[in-house]
C-alpha positions in Angstrom: 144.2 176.4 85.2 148.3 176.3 84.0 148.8 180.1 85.9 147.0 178.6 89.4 148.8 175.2 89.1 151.9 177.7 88.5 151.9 180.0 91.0 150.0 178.5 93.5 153.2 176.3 94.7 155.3 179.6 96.0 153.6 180.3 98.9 153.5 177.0 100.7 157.1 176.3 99.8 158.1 180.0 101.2 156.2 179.1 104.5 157.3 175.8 104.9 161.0 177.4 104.7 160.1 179.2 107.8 157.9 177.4 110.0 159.1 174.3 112.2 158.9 171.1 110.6 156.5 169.9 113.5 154.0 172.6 112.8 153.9 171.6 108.8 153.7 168.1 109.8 150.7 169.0 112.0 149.2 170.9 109.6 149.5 168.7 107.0 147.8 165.8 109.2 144.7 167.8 110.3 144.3 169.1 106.9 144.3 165.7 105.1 142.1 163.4 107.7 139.7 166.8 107.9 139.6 167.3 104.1 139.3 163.0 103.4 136.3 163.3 106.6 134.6 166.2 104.3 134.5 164.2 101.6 133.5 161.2 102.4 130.5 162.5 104.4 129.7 165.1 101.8 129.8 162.0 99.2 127.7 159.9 101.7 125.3 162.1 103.1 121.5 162.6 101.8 121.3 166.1 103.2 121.6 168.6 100.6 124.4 171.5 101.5 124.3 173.2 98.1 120.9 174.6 99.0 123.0 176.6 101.6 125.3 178.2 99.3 124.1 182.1 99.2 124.5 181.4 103.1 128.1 180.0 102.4 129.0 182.9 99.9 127.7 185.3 102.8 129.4 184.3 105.2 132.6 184.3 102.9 132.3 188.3 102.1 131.5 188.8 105.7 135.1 186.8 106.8 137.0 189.0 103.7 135.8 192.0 104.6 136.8 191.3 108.4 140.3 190.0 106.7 140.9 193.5 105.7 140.2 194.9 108.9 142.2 192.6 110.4 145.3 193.5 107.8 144.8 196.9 108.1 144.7 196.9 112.2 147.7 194.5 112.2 149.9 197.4 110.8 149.5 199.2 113.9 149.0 196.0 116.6 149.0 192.5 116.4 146.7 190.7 118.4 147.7 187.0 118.9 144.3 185.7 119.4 141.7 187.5 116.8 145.0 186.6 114.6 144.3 182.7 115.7 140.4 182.9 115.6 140.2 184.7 112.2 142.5 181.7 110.5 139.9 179.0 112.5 137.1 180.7 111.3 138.5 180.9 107.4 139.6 177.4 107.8 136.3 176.2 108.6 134.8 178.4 105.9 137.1 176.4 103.6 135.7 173.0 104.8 132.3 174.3 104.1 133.0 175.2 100.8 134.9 172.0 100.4 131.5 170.4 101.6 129.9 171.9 98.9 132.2 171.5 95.8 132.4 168.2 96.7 128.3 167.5 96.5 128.1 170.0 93.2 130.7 167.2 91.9 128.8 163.9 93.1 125.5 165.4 91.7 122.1 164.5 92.6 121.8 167.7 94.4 120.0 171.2 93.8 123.6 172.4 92.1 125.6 170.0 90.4 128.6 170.4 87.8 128.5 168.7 84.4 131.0 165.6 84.0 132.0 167.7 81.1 133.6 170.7 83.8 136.1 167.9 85.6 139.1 170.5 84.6 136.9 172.9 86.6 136.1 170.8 89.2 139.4 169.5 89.8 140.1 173.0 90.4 137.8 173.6 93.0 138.8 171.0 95.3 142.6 171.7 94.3 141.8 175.1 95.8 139.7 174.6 98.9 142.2 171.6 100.0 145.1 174.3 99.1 143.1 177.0 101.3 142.9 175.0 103.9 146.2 173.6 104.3 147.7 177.0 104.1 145.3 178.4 106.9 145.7 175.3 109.4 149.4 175.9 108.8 148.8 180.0 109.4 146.6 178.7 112.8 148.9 176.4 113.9 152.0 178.4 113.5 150.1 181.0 115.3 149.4 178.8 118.0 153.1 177.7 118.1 154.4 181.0 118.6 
């Protein structure tokens, strides 16, 4: 956990150093009433969305592979819009995963983690809220420009 806590802080400060102050503001807005919305319902809610997990880890190696399309085709041509729709469609991705860590952590669900995994728990929702600020600020910046 020290080497993600460790690095993990670089890349939002070298964004922030070049995207408008409006944009990060934005961005940081939307990603913390979306993530606290997440959580609560997640928290609150009696339907189980860990049972939907191989459909969630799915869809994620179906977005990554379509990331490295998308990097490999940007070399040649940027196209502003599947640029925009790719970072909407990770960023929800991220709020279903955040969904789902969040109901492995609350228990009473088909998956659940132990109370003795907090240190990876923690991790997990310090990740998917990290994801998912850095992609709303890659959408909105997008957007922006």
């Amino acid at each position: 956990m020290g080497p993600v806590c460790a690095t993990r802080p670089y890349v939002p400060m070298v964004l922030c150093s070049r995207i408008p102050p409006h944009t990060i503001l934005l961005a940081l807005s939307t990603t913390s009433l979306s993530c606290a919305a997440i959580i609560i319902f997640a928290s609150q809610t009696r339907f189980d969305i860990t049972s939907y997990m191989f459909i969630a880890y799915a869809a994620t190696v179906a977005v990554f592979i379509f990331g490295i399309i998308l990097a490999i085709m940007s070399l040649f041509i940027y196209i502003k819009v599947l640029h925009i729709a790719f970072s909407a469609v990770v960023c929800v991705l991220f709020m279903v995963w955040l969904a789902i860590d969040t109901q492995m952590i609350v228990g009473g669900k088909r998956y659940e983690i132990s109370p003795e995994d907090y240190v990876y728990a923690a991790l997990m929702l310090f990740i998917d809220i990290y994801e998912i600020f850095i992609t709303m600020l890659s959408l909105f910046n997008a957007a922006n420009n």
